[in-house]
C-alpha positions as CSV (number, residue, x, y, z in Angstrom):
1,X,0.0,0.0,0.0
2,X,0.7,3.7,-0.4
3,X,0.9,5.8,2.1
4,X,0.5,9.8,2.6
5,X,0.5,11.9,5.4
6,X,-2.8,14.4,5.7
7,X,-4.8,16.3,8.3
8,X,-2.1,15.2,11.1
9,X,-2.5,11.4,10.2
10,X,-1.0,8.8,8.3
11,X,-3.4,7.3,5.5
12,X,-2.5,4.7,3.5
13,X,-4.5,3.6,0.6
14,X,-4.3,1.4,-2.8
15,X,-4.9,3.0,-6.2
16,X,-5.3,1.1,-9.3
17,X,-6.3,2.2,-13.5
18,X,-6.8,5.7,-14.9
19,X,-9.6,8.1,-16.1
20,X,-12.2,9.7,-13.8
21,X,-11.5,9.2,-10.3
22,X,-13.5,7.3,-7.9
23,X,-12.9,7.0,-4.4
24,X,-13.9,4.2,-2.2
25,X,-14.7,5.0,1.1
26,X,-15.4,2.0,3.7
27,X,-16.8,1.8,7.3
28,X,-16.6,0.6,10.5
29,X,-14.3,-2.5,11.0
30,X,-13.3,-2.1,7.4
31,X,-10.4,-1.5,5.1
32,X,-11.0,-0.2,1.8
33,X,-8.8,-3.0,0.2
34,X,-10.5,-5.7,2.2
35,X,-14.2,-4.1,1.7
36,X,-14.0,-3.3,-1.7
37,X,-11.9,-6.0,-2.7
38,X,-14.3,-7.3,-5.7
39,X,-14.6,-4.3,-6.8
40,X,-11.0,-2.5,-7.1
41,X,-10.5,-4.5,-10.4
42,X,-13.6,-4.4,-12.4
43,X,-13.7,-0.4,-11.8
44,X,-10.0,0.0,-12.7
45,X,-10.9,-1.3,-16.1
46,X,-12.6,2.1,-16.6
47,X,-11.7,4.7,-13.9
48,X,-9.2,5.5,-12.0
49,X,-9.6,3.8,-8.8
50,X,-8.6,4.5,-5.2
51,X,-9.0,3.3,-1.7
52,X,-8.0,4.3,1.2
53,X,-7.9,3.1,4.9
54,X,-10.0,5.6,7.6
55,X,-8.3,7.2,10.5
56,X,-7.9,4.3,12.9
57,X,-8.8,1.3,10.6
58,X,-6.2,-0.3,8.7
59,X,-3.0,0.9,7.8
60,X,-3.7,4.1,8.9
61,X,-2.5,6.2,11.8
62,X,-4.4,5.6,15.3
63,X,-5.0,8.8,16.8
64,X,-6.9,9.8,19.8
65,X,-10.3,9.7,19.8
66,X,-13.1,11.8,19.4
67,X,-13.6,11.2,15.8
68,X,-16.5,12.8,14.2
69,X,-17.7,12.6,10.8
70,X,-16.9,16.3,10.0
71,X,-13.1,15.0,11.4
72,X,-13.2,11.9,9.0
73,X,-14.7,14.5,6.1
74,X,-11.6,16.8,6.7
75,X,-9.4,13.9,6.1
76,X,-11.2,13.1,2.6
77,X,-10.8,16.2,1.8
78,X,-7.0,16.7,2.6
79,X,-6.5,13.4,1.1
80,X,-7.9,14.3,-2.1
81,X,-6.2,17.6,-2.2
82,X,-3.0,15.5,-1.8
83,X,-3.4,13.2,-4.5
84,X,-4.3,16.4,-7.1
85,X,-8.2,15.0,-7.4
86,X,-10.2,17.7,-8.0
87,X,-13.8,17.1,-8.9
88,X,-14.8,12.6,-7.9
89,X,-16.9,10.3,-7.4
90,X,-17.2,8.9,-4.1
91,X,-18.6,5.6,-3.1
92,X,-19.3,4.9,0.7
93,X,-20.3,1.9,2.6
94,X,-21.9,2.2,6.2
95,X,-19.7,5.1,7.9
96,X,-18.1,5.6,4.9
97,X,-21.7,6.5,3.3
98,X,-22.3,9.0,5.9
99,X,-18.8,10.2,5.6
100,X,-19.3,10.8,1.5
101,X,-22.8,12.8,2.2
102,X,-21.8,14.9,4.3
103,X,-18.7,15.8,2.1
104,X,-21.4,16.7,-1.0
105,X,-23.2,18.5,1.0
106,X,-20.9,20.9,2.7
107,X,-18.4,21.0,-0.6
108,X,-20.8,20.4,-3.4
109,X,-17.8,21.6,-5.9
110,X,-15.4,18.9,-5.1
111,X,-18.0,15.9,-5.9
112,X,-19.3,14.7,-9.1
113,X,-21.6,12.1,-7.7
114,X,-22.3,9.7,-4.9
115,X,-23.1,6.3,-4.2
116,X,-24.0,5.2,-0.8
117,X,-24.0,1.6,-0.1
118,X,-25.7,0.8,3.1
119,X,-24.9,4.4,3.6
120,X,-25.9,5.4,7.3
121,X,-26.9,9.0,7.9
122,X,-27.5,8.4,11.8
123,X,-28.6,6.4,14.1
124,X,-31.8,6.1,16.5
125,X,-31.8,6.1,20.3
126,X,-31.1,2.5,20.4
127,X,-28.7,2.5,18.2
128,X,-26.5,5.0,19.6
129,X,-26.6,3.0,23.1
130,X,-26.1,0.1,21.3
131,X,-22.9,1.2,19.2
132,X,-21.7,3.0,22.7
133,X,-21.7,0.0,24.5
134,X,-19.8,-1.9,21.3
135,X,-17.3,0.8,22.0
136,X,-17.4,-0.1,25.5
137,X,-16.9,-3.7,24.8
138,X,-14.0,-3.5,22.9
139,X,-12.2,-1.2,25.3
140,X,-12.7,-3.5,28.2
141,X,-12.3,-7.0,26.0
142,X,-10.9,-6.1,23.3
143,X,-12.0,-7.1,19.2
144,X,-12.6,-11.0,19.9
145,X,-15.7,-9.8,22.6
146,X,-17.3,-8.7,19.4
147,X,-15.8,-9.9,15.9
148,X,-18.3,-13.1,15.8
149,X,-21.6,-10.7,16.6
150,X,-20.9,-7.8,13.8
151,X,-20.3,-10.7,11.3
152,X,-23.3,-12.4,12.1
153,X,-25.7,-9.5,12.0
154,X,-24.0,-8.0,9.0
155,X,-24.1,-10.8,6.6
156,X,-27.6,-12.3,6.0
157,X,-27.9,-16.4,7.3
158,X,-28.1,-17.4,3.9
159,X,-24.5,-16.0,2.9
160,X,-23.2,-17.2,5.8
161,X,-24.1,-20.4,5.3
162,X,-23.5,-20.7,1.4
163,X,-19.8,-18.8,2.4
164,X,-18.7,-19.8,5.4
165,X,-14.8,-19.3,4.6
166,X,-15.6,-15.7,3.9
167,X,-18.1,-15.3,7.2
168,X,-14.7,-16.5,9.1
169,X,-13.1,-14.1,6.9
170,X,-14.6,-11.1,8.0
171,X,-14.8,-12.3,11.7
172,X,-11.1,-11.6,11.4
173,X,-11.0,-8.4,9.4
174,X,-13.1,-7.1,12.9
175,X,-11.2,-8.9,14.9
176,X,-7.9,-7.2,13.5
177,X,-9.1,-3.8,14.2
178,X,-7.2,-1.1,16.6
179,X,-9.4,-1.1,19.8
180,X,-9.3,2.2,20.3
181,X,-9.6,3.2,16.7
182,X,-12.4,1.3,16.6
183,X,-14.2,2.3,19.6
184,X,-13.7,6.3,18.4
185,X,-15.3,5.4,14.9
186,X,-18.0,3.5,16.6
187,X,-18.5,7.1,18.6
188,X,-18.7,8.7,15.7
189,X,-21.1,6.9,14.4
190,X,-23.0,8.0,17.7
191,X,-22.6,11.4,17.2
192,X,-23.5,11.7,13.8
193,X,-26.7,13.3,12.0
194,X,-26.4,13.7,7.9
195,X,-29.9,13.3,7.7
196,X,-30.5,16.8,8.1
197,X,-28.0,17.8,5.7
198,X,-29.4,15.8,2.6
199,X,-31.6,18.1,1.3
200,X,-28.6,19.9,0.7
201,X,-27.0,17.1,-1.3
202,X,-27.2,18.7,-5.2
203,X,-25.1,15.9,-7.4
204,X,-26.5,12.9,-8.5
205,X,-27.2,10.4,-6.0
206,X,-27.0,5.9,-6.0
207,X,-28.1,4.2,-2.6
208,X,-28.1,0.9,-2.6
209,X,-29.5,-1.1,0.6
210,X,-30.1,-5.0,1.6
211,X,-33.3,-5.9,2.1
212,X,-32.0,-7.8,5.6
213,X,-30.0,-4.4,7.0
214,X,-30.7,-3.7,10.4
215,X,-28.2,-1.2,10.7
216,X,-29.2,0.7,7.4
217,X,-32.4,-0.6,6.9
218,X,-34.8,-0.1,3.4
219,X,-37.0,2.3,5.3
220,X,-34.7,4.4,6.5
221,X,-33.2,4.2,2.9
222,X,-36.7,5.6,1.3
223,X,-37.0,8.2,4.2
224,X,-33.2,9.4,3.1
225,X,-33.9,9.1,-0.9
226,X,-37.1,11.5,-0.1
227,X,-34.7,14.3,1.4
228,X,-32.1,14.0,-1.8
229,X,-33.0,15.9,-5.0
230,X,-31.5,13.1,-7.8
231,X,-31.2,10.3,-6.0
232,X,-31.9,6.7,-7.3
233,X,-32.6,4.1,-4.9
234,X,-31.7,0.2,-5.6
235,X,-33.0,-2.9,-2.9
236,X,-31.2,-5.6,-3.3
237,X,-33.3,-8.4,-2.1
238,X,-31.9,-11.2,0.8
239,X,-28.7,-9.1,1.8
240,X,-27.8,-7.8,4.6
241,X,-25.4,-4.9,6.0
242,X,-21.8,-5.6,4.5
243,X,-23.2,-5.4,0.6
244,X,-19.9,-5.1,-0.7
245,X,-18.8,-8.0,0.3
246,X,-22.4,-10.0,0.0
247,X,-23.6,-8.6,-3.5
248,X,-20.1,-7.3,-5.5
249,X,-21.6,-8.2,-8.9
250,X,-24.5,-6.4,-8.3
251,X,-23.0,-3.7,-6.8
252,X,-20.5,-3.0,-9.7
253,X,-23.5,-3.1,-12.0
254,X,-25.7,-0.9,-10.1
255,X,-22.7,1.0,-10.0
256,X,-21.4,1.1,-13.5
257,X,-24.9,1.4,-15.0
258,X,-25.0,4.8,-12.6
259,X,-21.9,6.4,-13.5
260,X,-22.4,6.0,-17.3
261,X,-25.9,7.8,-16.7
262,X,-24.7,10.4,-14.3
263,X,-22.1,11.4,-16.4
């Protein structure tokens, strides 16, 4: 991997074919080689391509927590500056979404269009006690106390039990995660509230959601669509959270088919 030092923190990232840029941008627990890793390739063929690890996931420097997403947006946004990207595409999954929608919103210039993949623009009551006392969890126990739980509730029961080298796969690309990095993204995760910014949201818009997401869930997908002014919305039926890594083929082609529409 690359690496480049922005916004006080070391960010590494992989970067692969040429043309228009798009940027993948992964969530909590992820990387964006591991998260996007079916779709780096297929992409490359026709843009340029990069991903890049988040402050405390990865390869990425561990800093000291509070993260927010305005924190994690100001890291995009040096990140691109460093790598001479002017106008992109961003594609975000879970945190990442919310990360990528509240760039376009509060620098509209810098963004060509978006695609949120089980993008999540904030969470209810319950789930902010519920991702505080993740955080909690991993700070007293460490990744193991929760690794088996996340994969289990982000991957529908029919994956897992088609796939069960990659469920065991991505139990370990949790449990690998900085506990402290971790527990300061799941914070942020807490603190956020996009929703209220999408209205302002003025390039074209993908979301994509599972039908089985709890965490991003087809309602709250429909609620969000409402709020954006292009915005297309694609279900994709017996998935769950972690699309990417369910759903890649029909992820790229929602994907591609968007792009060569949005311009």
């Amino acid at each position: 991997m690359a690496e480049i030092e922005v916004n006080g923190a070391r960010t590494c990232y992989v970067e692969q074919g040429s043309g228009d840029p798009v940027v993948l941008v992964h969530g909590l627990g992820g990387t964006g080689r591991d998260i996007f890793k079916r779709l780096l390739t297929p992409l490359s063929e026709q843009y340029r391509v990069v991903a890049y690890d988040l402050r405390g996931s990865g390869q990425s420097s561990v800093t000291p927590g509070p993260y927010t997403v305005e924190l994690l947006a100001d890291d995009l946004d040096a990140f691109l500056k460093a790598l001479g990207l002017d106008t992109v595409t961003l594609v975000g999954h879970s945190l990442g979404g919310g990360i990528i929608l509240h760039y376009a919103a509060t620098r509209p210039d810098r963004v060509r269009a978006v695609v949120g993949i089980g993008a999540i623009t904030g969470l209810s009551e319950q789930g902010k006690e519920g991702m505080e006392a993740r955080a909690q969890a991993v700070e007293r126990q460490g990744m193991a106390a929760v690794a088996e739980t996340v994969a289990t509730n982000g991957l529908a029961p029919s994956f897992r039990q088609s796939n069960p080298d990659e469920f065991q796969e991505f139990v370990s690309l949790i449990t690998a995660n900085d506990t402290a990095g971790y527990a300061a993204q799941c914070r942020a995760l807490v603190a956020m509230d996009v929703t209220s910014q999408l209205p302002e949201v003025g390039c074209p818009v993908l979301l994509v959601c599972g039908e089985k997401d709890q965490a991003s869930t087809p309602a709250a997908n429909i609620v969000n669509a409402a709020l954006i002014a292009a915005v297309r919305l694609v279900e994709l039926a017996d998935t769950a959270h972690i699309i990417p890594w369910e759903q890649p083929d029909a992820v790229l082609a929602a994907l591609t088919t968007f792009l060569r529409t949005a311009g």
